[in-house]
C-alpha positions in Angstrom: -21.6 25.1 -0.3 -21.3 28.0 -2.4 -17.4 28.5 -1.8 -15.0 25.8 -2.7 -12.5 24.6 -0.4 -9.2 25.9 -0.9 -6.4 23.2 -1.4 -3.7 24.1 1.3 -5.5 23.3 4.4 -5.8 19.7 3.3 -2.3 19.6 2.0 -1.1 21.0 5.2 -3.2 18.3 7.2 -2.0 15.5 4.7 1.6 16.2 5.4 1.3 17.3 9.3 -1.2 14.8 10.7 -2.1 12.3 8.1 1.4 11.2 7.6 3.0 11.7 10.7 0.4 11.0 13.2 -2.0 8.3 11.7 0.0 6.6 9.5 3.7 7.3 11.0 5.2 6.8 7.8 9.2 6.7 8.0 11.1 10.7 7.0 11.8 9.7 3.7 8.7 8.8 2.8 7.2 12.2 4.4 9.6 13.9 2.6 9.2 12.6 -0.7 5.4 13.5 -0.4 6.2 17.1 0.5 8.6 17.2 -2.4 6.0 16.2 -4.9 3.6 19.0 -3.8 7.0 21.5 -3.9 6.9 21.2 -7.9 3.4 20.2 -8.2 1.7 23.6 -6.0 3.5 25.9 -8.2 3.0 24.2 -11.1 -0.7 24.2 -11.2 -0.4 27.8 -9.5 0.8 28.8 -13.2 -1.5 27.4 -14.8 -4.5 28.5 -13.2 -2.6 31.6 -13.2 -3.8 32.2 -9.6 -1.7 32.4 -6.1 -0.5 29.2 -4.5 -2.6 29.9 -1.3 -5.8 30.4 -3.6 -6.1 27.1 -5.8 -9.4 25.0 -4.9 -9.5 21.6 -4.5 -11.3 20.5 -7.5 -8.6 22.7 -9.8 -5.9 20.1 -9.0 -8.0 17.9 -11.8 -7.0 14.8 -13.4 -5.9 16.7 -16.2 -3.7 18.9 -14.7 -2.1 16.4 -12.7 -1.3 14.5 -16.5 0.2 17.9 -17.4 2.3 18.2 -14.4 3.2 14.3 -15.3 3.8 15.7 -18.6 6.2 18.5 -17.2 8.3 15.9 -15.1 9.3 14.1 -18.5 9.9 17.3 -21.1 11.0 19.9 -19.0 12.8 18.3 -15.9 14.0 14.7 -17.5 12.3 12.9 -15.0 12.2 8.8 -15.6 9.4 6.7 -14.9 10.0 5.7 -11.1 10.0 9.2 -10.3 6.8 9.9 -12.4 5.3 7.0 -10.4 6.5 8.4 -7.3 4.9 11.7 -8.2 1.8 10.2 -8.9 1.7 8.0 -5.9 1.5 11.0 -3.8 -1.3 12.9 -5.7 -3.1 9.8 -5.0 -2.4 9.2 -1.3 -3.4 12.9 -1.2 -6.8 12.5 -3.5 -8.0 9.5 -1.4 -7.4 11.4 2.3 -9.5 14.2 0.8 -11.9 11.9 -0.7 -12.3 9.3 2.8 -13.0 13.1 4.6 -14.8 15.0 2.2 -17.6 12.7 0.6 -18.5 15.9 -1.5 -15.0 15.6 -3.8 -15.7 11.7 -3.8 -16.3 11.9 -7.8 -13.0 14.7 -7.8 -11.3 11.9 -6.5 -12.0 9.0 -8.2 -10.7 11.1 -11.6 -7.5 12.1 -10.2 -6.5 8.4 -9.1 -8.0 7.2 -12.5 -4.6 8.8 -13.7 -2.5 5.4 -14.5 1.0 4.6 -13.3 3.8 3.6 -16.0 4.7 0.5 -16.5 8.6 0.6 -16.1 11.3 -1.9 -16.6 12.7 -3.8 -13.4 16.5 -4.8 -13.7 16.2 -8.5 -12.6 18.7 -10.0 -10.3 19.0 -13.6 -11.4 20.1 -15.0 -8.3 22.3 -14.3 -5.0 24.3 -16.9 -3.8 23.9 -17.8 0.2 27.3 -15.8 1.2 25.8 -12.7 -0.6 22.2 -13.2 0.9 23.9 -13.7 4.3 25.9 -10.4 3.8 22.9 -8.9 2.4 20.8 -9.8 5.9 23.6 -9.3 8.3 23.9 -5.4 6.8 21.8 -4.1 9.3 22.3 -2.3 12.0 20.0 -2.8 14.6 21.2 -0.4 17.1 19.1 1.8 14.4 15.1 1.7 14.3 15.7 1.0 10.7 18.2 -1.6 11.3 15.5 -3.2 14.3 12.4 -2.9 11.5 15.0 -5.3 8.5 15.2 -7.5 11.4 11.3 -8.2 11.8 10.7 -11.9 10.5 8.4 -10.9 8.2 10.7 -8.2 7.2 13.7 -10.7 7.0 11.4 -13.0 4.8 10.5 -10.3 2.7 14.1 -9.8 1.8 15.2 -12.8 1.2 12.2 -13.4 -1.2 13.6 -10.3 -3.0 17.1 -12.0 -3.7 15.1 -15.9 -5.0 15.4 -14.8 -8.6 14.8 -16.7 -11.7 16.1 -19.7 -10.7 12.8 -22.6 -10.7 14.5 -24.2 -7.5 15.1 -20.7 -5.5 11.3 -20.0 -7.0 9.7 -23.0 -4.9 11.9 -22.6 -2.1 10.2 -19.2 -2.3 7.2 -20.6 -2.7 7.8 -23.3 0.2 8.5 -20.5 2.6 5.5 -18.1 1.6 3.1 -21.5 2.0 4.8 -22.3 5.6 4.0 -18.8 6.5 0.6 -19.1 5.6 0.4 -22.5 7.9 1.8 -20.9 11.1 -1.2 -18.2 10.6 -3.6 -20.3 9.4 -4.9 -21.3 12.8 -5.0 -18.3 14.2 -7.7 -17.0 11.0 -9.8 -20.3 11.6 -10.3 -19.6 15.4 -11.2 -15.3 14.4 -13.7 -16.5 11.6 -14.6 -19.6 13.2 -18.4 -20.3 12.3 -20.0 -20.6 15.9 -18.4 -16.9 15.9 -21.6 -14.2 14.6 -20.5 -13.0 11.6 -19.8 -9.4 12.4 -18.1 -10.3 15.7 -15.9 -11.8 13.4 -14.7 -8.8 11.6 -14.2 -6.9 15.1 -12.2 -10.1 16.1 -10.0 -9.8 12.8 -9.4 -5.8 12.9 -8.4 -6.1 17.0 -6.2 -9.2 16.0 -4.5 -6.6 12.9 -4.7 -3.4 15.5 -2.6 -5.5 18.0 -0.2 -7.3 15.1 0.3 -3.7 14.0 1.0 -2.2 17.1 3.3 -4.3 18.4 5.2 -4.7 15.7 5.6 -0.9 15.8 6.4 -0.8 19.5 9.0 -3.3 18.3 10.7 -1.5 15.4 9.1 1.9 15.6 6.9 2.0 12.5 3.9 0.7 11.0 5.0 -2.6 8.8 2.9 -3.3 5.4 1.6 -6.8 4.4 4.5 -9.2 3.3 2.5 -10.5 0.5 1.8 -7.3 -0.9 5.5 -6.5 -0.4 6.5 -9.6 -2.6 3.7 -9.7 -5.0 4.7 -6.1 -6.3 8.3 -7.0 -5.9 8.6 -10.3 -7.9 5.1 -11.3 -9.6 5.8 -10.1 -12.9 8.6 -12.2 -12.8 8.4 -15.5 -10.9 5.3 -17.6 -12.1 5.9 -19.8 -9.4 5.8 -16.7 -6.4 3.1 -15.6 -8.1 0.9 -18.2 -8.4 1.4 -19.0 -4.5 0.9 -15.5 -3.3 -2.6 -15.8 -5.4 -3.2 -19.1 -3.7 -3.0 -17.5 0.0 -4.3 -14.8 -0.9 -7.6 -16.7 -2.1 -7.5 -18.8 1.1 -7.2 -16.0 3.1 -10.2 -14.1 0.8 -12.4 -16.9 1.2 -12.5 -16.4 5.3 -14.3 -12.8 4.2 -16.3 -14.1 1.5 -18.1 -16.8 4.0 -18.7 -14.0 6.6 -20.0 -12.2 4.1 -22.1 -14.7 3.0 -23.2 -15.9 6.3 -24.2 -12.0 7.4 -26.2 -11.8 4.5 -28.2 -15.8 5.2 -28.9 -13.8 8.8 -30.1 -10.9 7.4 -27.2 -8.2 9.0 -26.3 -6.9 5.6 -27.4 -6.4 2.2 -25.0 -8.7 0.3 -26.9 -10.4 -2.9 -23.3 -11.1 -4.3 -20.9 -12.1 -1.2 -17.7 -12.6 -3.4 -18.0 -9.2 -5.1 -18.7 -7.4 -1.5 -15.9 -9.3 0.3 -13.7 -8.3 -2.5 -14.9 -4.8 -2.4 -14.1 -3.7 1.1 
């Protein structure tokens, strides 16, 4: 193509579809993305020195988006969550260009090459049971929001958040995360069972997440994210003893994809010389 694409039409789908429609991410969320491209559209519009409705997709560079970084922190006092935040939506943005647009696949991987800051998390060294049972009972679930803290995984989630410091609140942390695991186990040995063809087994797992997913949004009226996730980049840098169980799922869980992996490649379905590095890849 001899004409770039032009940057709005994808922000305008990002924010209007993307968000809304395919990934029914909660107003504040939506919001916070649109805010980021508030300062960020005008600020690049200055420096290209060009109109707002004329930048090209491959202007919003990696380099430019450090300079706008760079503008959050000298000229608007902005701390490193919100500089994360920023950032976090360039990249949403970069990656729902790059999965549509294979051309600005190489434009993408530079702009979400831009590292995050590490920042300092004010630890919470522990929460006695009356403050954790005030903590859970402080939603109101005649609200969606209030129905979505309610979720179990939701509820586990948060009170994983609160098991600070403390070695004994750390295993029973870690106790609760492994008895998780247990009640699902079963279910991921009958999906990747091995009288299963390997690939059926991947279309068995993604139906088994689809429905998970949607009723759990029928249920509290948006998408949920993955508990484990949730915790591990809540409390990981913090509790060894989390941490080191969330890795220990997480590898049982990985090793379901790695022998499917393997298996499709024994069969000849797929061109897999290294199964652990492709399971881990997708």
């Amino acid at each position: 193509m001899n004409q770039q694409p032009l940057l709005g039409p994808w922000v305008r789908r990002f924010l209007l579809e993307h968000l809304t429609s395919e990934r029914n991410l909660s107003r504040n969320t939506q919001r916070s993305y649109r805010d980021t491209f508030c300062l960020l559209i005008p600020f690049a519009a200055d420096k290209l020195q060009r109109p707002v409705d004329r930048i090209k997709v491959t202007e919003l560079s990696a380099d430019l988006v450090r300079a706008f970084l760079t503008y959050l922190k000298e000229v608007r006092n902005c701390g490193t969550n919100t500089h994360n935040q920023r950032l976090a939506g360039v990249h949403a943005l970069a990656l729902f260009i790059g999965n549509r647009s294979p051309e600005h696949l190489a434009w993408c991987s530079d702009v979400r090459a831009v590292p995050f800051k590490r920042s300092a998390r004010t630890v919470i060294h522990y929460l006695d049971k009356p403050e954790m049972d005030a903590l859970l009972a402080a939603a109101n679930e005649n609200t969606a929001q209030g129905r979505r803290d309610r979720v179990g995984e939701v509820d586990l989630v948060a009170v994983l958040r609160c098991l600070r410091i403390r070695f004994a609140d750390q295993l029973r942390a870690a106790a609760a995360l492994d008895a998780d695991w247990d009640k699902k186990k079963a279910e991921m040995d009958s999906i990747f069972s091995a009288t299963v063809p390997p690939l059926e087994r991947l279309d068995r797992y993604f139906d088994f997440v689809h429905d998970r997913l949607a009723e759990l949004q029928k249920k509290c009226g948006s998408i949920l994210g993955c508990p484990l996730l949730s915790i591990g980049s809540e409390v990981s840098t913090q509790d060894q003893v989390v941490r080191e169980a969330i890795d220990r799922i997480m590898d049982r869980k990985m090793n379901y994809f790695i022998s499917t992996v393997r298996d499709a490649q024994a069969q000849g379905l797929i061109d897999a010389p290294d199964p652990v590095a492709k399971a881990n890849s997708e």
